[in-house]
N, C-alpha and C positions, 0 to 999 in steps of 0.2 A: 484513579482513572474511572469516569462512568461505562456503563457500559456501551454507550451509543459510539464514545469514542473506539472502544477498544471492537467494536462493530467497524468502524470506516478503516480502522488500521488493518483488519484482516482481509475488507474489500480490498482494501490499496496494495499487500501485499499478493493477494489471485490477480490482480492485476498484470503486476510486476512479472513476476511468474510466468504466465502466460505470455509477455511479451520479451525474458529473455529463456526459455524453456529452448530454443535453438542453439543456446550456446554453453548449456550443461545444467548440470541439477543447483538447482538454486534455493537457497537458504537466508532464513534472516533471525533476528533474535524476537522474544517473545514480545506482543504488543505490549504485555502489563509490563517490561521492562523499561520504560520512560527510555526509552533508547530512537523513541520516535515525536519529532513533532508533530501537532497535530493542530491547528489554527482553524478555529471554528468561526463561523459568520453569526453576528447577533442576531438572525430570524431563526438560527438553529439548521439549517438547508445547506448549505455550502460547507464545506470540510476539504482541507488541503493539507493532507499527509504524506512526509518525508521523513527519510531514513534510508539505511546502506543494506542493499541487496549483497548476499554473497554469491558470485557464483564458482561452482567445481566443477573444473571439465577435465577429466582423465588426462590430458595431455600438455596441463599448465596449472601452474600455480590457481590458488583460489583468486579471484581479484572484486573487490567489493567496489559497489557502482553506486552513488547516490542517486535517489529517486527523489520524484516528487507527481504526487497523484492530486487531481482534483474530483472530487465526487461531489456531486448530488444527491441532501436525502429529500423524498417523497415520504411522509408519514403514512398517508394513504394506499401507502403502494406494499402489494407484500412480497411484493418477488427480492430476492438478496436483501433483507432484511429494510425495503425500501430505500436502496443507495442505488443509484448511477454514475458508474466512472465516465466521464468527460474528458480525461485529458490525462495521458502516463509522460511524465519527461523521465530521460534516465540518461544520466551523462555519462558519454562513452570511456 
């Protein structure tokens, strides 16, 4: 896995995180584990990664939620390693 990808799978999982950080501590398995897809656009710019969030909340079971992120890279850009998330879906 190059590194650019294993770049947008960490974007996608701070993502994640952040949008389920309300409903307990949340966990996922490591990028370079191929546990995640990862569909890159031929200009190199667009990347849409998916894969199962865990989340643990002290009062239930863990329950794992598939995602799917879209991001934006900007090579020129140097803020978060030139990535913009555009889009978190996560099915309830």
């Amino acid at each position: 896995m190059n590194d650019m990808r294993v770049m947008a799978c960490v974007t996608a999982q701070s993502a994640v995180r952040a949008r389920l950080k309300d409903q307990g501590q949340v966990g996922f398995e490591s990028c370079a584990s191929n546990k995640f897809g990862i569909d890159l656009a031929a200009d190199d710019r667009d990347y849409r990664v998916s894969g199962y969030a865990t989340v643990l909340s002290p009062n239930a079971r863990p329950v794992d939620k598939r995602f799917f992120v879209t991001i934006n890279h900007n090579p020129g850009s140097y803020a978060d390693w030139g990535f913009e998330v555009l889009r978190v879906e996560i099915d309830p």
